[in-house]
mmCIF file of the N, C-alpha and C atoms, coordinates in Angstrom:
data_MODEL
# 
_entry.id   MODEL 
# 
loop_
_atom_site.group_PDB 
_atom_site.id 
_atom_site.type_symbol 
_atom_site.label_atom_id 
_atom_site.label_alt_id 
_atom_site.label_comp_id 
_atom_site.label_asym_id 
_atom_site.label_entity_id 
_atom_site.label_seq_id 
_atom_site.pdbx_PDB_ins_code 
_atom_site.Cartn_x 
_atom_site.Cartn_y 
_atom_site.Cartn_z 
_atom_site.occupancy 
_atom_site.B_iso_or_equiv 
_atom_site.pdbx_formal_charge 
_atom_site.auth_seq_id 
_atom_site.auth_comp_id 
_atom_site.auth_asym_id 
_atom_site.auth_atom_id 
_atom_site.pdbx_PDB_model_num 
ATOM 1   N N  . UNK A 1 1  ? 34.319 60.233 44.280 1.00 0.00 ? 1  UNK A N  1 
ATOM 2   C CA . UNK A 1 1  ? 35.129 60.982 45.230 1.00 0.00 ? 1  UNK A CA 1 
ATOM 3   C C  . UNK A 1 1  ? 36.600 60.548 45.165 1.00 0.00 ? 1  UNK A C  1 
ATOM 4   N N  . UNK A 1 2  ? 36.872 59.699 44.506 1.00 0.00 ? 2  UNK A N  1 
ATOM 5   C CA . UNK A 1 2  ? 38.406 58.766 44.360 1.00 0.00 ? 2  UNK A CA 1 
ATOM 6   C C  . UNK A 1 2  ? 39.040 60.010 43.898 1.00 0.00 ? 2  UNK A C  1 
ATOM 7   N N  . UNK A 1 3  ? 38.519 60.176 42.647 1.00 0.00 ? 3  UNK A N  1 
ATOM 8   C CA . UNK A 1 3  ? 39.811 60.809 41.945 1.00 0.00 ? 3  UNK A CA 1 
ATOM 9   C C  . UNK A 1 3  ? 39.934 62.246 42.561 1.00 0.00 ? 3  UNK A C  1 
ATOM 10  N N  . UNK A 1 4  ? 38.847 62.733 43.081 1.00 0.00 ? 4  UNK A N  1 
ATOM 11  C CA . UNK A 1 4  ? 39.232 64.120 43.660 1.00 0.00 ? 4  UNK A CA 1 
ATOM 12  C C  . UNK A 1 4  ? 40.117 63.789 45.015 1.00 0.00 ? 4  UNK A C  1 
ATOM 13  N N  . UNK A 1 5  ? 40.355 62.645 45.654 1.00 0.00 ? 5  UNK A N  1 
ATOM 14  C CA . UNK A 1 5  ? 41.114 62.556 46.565 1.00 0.00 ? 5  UNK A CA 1 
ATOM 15  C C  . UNK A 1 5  ? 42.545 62.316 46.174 1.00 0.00 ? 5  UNK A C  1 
ATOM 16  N N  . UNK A 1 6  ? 42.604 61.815 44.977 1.00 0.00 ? 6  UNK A N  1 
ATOM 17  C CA . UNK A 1 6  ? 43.755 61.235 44.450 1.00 0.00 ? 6  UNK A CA 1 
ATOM 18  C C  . UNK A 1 6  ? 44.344 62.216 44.048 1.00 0.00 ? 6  UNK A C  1 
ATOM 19  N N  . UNK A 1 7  ? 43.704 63.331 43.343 1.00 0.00 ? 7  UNK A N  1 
ATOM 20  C CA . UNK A 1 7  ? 44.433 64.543 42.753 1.00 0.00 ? 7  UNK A CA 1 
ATOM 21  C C  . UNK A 1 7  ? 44.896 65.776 44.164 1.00 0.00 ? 7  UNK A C  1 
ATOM 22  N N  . UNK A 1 8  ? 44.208 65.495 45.214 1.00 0.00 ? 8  UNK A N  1 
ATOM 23  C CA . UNK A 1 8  ? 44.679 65.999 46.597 1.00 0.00 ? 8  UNK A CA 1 
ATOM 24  C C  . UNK A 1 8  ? 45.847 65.711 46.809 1.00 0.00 ? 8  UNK A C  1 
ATOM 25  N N  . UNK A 1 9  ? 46.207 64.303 46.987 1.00 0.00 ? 9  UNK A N  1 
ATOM 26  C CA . UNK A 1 9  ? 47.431 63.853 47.653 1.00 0.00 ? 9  UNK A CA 1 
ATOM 27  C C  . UNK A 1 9  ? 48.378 64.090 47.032 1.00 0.00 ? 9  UNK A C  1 
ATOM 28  N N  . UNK A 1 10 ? 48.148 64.024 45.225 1.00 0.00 ? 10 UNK A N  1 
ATOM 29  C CA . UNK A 1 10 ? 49.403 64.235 44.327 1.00 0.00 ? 10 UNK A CA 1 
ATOM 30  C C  . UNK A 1 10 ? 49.926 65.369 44.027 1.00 0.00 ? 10 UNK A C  1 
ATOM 31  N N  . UNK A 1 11 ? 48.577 66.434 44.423 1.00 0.00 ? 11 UNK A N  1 
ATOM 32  C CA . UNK A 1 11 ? 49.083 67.502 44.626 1.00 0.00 ? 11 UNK A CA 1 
ATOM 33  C C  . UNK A 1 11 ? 50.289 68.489 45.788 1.00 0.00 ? 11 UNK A C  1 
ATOM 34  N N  . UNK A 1 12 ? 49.821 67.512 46.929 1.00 0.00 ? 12 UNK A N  1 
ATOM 35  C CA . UNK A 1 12 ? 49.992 67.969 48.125 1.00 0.00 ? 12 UNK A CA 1 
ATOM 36  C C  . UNK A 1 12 ? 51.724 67.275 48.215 1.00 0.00 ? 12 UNK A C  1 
ATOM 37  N N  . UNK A 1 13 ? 51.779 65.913 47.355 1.00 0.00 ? 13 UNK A N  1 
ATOM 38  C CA . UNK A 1 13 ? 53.079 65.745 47.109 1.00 0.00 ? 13 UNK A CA 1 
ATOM 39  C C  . UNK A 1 13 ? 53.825 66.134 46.539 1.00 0.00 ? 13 UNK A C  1 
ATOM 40  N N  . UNK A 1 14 ? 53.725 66.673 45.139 1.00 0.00 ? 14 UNK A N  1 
ATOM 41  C CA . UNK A 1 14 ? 54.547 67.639 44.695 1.00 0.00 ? 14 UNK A CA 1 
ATOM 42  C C  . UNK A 1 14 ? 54.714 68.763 45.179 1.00 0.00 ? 14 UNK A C  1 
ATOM 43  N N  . UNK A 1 15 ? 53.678 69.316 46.118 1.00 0.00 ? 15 UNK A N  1 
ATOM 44  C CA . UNK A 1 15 ? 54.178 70.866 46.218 1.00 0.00 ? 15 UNK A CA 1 
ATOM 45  C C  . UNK A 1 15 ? 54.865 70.129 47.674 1.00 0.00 ? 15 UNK A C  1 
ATOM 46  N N  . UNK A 1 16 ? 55.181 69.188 48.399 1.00 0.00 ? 16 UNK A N  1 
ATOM 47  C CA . UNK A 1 16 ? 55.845 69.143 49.398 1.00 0.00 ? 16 UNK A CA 1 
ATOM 48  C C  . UNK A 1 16 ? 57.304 68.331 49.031 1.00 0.00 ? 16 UNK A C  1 
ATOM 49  N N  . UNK A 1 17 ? 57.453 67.772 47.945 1.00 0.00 ? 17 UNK A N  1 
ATOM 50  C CA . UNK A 1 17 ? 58.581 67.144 47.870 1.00 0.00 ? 17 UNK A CA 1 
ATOM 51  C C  . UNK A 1 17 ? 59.172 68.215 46.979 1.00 0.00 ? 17 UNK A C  1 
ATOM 52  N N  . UNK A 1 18 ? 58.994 69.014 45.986 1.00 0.00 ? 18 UNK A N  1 
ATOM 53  C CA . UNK A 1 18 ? 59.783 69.922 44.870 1.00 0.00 ? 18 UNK A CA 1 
ATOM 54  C C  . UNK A 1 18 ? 59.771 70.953 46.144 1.00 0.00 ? 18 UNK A C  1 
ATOM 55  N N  . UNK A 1 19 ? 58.888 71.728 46.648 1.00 0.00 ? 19 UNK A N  1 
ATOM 56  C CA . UNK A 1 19 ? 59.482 72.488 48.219 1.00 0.00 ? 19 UNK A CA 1 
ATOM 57  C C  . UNK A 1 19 ? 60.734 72.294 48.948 1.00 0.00 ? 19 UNK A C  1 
ATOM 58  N N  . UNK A 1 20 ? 60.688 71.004 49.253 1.00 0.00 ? 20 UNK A N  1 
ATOM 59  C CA . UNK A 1 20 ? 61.749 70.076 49.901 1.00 0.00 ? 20 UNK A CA 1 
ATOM 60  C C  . UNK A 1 20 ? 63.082 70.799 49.163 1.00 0.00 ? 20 UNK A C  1 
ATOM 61  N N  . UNK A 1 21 ? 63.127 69.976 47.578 1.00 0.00 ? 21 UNK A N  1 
ATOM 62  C CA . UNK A 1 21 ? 64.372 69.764 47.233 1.00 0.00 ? 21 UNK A CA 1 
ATOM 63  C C  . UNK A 1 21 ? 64.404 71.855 46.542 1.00 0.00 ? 21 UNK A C  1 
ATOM 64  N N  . UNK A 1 22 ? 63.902 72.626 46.718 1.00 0.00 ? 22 UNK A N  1 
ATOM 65  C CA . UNK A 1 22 ? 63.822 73.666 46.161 1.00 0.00 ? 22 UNK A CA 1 
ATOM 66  C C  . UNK A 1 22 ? 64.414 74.609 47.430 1.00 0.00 ? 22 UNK A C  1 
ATOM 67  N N  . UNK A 1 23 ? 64.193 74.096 48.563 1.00 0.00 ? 23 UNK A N  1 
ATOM 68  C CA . UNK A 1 23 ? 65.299 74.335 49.985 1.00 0.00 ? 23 UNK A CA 1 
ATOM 69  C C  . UNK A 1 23 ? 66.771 73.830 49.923 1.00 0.00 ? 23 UNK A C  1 
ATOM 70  N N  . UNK A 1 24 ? 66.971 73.177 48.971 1.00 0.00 ? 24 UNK A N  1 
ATOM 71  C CA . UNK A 1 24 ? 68.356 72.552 49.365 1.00 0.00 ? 24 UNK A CA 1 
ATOM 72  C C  . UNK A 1 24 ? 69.245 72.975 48.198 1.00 0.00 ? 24 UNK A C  1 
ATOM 73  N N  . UNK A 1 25 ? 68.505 73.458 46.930 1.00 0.00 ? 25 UNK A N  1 
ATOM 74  C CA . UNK A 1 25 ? 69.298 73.990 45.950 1.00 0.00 ? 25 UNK A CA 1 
ATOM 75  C C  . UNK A 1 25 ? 69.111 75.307 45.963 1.00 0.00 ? 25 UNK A C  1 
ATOM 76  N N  . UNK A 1 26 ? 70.406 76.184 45.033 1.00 0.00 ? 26 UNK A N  1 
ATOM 77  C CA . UNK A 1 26 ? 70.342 77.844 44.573 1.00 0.00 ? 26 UNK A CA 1 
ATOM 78  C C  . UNK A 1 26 ? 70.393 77.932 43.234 1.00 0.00 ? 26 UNK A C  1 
ATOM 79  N N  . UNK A 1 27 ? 70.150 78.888 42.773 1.00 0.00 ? 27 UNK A N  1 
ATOM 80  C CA . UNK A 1 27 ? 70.675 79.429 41.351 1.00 0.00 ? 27 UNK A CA 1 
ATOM 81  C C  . UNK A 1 27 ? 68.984 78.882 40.894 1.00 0.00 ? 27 UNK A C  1 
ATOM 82  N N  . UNK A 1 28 ? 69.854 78.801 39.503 1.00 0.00 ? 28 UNK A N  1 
ATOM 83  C CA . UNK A 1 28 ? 68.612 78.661 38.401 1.00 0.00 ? 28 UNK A CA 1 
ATOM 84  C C  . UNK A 1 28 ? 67.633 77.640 38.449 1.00 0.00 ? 28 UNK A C  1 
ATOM 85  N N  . UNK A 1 29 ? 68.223 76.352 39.379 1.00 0.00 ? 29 UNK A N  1 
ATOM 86  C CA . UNK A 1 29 ? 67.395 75.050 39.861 1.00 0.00 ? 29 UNK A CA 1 
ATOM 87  C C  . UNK A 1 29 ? 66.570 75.640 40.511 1.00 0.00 ? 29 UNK A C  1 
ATOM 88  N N  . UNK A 1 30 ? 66.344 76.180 41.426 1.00 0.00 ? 30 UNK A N  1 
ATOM 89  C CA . UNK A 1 30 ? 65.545 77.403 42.234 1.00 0.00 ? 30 UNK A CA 1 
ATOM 90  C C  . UNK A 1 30 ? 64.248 77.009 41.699 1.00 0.00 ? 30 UNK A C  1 
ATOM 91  N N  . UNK A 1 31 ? 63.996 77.964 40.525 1.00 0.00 ? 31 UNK A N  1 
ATOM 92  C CA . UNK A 1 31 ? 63.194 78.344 39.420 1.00 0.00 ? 31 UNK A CA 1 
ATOM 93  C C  . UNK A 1 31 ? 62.475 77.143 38.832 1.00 0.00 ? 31 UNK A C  1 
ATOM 94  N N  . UNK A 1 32 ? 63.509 76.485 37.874 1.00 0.00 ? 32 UNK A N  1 
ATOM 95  C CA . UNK A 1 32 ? 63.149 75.572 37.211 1.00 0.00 ? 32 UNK A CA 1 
ATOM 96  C C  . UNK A 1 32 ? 62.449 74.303 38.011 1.00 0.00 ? 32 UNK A C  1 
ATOM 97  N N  . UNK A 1 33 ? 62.854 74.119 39.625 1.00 0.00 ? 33 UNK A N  1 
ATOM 98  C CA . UNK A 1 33 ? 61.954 73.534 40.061 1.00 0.00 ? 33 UNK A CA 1 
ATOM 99  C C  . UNK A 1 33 ? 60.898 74.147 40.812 1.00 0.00 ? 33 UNK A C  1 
ATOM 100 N N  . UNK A 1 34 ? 60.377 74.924 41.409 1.00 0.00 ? 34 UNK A N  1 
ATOM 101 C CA . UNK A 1 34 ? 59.452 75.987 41.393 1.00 0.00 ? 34 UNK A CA 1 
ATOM 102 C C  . UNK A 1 34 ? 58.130 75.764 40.042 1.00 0.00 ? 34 UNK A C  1 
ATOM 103 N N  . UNK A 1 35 ? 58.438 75.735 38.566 1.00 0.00 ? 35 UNK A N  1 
ATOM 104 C CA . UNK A 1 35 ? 57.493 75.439 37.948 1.00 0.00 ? 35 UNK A CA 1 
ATOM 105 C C  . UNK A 1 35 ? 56.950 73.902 37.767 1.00 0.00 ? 35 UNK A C  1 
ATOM 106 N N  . UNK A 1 36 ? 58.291 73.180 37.940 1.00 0.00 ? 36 UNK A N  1 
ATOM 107 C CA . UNK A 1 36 ? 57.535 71.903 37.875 1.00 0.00 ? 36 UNK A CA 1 
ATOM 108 C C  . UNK A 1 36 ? 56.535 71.480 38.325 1.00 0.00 ? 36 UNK A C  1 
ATOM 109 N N  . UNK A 1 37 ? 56.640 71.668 39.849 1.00 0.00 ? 37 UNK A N  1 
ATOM 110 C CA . UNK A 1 37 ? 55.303 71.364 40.439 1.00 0.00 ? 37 UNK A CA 1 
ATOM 111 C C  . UNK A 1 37 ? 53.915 72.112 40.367 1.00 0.00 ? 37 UNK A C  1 
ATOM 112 N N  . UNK A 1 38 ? 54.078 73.211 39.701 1.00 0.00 ? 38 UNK A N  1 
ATOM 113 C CA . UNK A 1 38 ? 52.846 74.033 38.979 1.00 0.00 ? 38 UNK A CA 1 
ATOM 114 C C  . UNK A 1 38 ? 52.323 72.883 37.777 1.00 0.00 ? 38 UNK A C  1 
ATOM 115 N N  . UNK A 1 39 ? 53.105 72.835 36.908 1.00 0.00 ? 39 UNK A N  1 
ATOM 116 C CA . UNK A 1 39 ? 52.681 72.288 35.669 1.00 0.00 ? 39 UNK A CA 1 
ATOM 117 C C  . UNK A 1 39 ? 52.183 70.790 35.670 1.00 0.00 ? 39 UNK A C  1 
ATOM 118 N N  . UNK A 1 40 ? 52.743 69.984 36.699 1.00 0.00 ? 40 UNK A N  1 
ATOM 119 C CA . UNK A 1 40 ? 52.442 68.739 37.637 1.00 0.00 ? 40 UNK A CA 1 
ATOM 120 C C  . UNK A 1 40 ? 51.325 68.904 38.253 1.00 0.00 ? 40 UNK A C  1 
ATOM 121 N N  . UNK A 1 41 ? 50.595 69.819 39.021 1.00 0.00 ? 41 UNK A N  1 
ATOM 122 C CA . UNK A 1 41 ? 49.840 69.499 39.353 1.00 0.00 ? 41 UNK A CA 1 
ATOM 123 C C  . UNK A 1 41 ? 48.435 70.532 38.590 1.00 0.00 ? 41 UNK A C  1 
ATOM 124 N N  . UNK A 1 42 ? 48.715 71.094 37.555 1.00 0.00 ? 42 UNK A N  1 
ATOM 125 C CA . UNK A 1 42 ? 47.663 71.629 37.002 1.00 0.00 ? 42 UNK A CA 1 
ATOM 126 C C  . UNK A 1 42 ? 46.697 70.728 35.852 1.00 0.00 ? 42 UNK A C  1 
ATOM 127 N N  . UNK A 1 43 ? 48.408 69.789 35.236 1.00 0.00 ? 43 UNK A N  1 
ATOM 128 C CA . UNK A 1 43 ? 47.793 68.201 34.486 1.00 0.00 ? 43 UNK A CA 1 
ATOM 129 C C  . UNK A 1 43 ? 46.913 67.619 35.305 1.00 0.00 ? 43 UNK A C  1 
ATOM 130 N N  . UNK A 1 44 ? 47.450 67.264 37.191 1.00 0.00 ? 44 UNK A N  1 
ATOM 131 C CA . UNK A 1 44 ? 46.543 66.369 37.534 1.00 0.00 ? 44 UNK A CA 1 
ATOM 132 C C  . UNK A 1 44 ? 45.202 67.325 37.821 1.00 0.00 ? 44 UNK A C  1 
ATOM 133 N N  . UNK A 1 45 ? 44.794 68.407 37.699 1.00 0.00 ? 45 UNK A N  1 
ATOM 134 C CA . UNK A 1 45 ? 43.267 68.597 38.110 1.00 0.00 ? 45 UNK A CA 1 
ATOM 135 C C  . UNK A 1 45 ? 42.971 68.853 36.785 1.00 0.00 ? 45 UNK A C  1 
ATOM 136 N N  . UNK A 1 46 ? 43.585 69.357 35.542 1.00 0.00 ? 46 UNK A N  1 
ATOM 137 C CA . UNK A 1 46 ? 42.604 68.861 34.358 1.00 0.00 ? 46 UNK A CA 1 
ATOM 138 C C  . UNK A 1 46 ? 42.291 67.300 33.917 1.00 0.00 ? 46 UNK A C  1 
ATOM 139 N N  . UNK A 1 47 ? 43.305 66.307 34.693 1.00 0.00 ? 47 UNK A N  1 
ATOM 140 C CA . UNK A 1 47 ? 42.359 65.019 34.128 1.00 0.00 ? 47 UNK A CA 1 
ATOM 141 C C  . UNK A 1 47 ? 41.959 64.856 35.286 1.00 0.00 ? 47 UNK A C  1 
ATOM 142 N N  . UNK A 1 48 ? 41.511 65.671 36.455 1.00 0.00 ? 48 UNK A N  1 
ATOM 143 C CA . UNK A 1 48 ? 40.333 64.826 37.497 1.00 0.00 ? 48 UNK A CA 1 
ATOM 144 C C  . UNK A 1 48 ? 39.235 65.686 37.194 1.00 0.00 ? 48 UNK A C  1 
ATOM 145 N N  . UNK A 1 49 ? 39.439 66.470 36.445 1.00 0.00 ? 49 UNK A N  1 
ATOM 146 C CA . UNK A 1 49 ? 37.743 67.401 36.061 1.00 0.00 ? 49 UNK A CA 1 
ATOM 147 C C  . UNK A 1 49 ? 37.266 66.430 35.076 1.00 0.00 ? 49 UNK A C  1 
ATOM 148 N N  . UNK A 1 50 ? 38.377 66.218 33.846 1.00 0.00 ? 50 UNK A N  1 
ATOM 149 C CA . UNK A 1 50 ? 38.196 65.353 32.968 1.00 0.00 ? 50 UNK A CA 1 
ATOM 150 C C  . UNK A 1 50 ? 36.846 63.669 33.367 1.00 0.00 ? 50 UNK A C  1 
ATOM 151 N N  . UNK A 1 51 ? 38.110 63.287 34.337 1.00 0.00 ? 51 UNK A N  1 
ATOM 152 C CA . UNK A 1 51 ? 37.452 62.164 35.385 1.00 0.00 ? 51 UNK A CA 1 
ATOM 153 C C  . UNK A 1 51 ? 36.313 62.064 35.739 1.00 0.00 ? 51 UNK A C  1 
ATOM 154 N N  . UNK A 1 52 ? 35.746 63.204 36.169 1.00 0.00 ? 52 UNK A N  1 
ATOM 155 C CA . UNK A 1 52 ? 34.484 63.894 36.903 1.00 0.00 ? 52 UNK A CA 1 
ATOM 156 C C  . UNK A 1 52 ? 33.788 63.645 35.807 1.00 0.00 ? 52 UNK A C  1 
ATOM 157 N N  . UNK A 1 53 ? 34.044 64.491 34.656 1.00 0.00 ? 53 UNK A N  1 
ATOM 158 C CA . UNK A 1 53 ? 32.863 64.888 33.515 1.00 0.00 ? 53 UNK A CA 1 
ATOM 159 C C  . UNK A 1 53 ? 32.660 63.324 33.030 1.00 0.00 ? 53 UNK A C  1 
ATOM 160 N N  . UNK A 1 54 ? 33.505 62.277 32.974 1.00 0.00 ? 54 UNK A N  1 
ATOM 161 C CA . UNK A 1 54 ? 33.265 61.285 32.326 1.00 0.00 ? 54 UNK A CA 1 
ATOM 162 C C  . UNK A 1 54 ? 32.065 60.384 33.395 1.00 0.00 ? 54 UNK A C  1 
ATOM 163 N N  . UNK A 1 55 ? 32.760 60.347 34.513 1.00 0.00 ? 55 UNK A N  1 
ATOM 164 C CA . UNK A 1 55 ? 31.756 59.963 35.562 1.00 0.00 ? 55 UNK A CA 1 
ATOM 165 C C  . UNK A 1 55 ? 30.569 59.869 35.840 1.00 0.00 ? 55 UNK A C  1 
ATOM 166 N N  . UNK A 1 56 ? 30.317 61.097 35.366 1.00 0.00 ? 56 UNK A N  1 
ATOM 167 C CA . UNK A 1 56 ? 28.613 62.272 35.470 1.00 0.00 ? 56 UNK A CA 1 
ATOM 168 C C  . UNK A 1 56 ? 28.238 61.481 34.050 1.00 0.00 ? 56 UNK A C  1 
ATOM 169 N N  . UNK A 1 57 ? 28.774 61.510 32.771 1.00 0.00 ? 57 UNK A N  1 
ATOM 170 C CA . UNK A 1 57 ? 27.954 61.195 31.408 1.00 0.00 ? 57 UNK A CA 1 
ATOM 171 C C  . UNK A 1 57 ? 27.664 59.609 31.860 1.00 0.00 ? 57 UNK A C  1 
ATOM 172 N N  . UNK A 1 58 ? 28.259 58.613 32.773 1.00 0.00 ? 58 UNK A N  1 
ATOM 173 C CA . UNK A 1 58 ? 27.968 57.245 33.044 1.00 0.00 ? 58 UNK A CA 1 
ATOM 174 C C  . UNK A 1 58 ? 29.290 56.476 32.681 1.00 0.00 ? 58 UNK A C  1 
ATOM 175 N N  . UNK A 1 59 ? 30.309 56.959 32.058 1.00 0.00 ? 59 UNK A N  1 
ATOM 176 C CA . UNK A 1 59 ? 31.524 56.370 32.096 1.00 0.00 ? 59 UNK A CA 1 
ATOM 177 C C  . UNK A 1 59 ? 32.072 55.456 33.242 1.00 0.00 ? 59 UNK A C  1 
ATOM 178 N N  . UNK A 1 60 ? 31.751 55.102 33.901 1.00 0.00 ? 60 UNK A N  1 
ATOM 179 C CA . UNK A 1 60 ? 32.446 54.188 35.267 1.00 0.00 ? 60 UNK A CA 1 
ATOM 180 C C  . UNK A 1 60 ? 33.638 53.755 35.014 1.00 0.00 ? 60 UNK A C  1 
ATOM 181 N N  . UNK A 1 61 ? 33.114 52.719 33.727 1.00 0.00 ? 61 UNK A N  1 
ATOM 182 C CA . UNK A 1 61 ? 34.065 51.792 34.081 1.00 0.00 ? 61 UNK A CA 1 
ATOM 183 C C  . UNK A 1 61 ? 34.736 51.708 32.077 1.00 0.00 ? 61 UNK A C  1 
ATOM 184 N N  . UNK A 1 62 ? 35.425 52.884 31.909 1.00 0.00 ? 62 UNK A N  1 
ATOM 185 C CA . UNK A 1 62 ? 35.757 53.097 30.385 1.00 0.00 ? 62 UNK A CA 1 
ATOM 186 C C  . UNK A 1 62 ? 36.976 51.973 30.252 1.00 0.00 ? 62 UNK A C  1 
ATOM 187 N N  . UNK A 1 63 ? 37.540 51.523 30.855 1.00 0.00 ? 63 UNK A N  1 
ATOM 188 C CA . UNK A 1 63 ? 38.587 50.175 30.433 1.00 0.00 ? 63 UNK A CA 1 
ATOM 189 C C  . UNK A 1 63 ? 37.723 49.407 29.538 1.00 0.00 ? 63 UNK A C  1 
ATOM 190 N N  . UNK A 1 64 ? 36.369 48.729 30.081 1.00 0.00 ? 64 UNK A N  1 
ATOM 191 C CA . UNK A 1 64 ? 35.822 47.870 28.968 1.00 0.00 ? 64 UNK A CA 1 
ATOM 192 C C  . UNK A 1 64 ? 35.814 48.516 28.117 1.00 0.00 ? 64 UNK A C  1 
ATOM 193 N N  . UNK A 1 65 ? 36.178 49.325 27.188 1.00 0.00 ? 65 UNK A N  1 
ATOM 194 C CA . UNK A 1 65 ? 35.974 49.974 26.139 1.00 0.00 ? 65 UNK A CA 1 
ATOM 195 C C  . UNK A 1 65 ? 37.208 49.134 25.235 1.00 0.00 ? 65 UNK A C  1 
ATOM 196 N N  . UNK A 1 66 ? 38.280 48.836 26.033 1.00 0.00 ? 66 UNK A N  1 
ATOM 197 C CA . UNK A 1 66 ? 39.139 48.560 25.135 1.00 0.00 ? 66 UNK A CA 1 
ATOM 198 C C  . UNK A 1 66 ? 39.458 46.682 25.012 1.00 0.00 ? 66 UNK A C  1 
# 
């Protein structure tokens, strides 16, 4: 349940801090920050599915790996 909470909050922070600063600028910054936080938080739920699937095969604890 970690990482699906973790990918909550990081989500919920980017779309509230690029919101933030996407109120205080005009023009083309507008935009360009507008996608950031799309593309920010679409990475973090493909590596918490990622996370998940490793989880489920018995992965726990993949650091000892290295």
């Amino acid at each position: 349940i970690a990482p699906i909470i973790v990918t909550i909050f990081m989500v919920l922070y980017y779309v509230v801090y690029f919101g933030f600063l996407i109120t205080l600028l005009e023009g083309i910054w507008k935009y360009a920050l507008g996608i950031i936080p799309l593309i920010f938080s679409a990475v973090m739920v493909k590596v918490c599915i990622e996370r998940i699937n490793e989880i489920k095969k018995g992965e726990e604890d993949d650091l000892s790996k290295y």
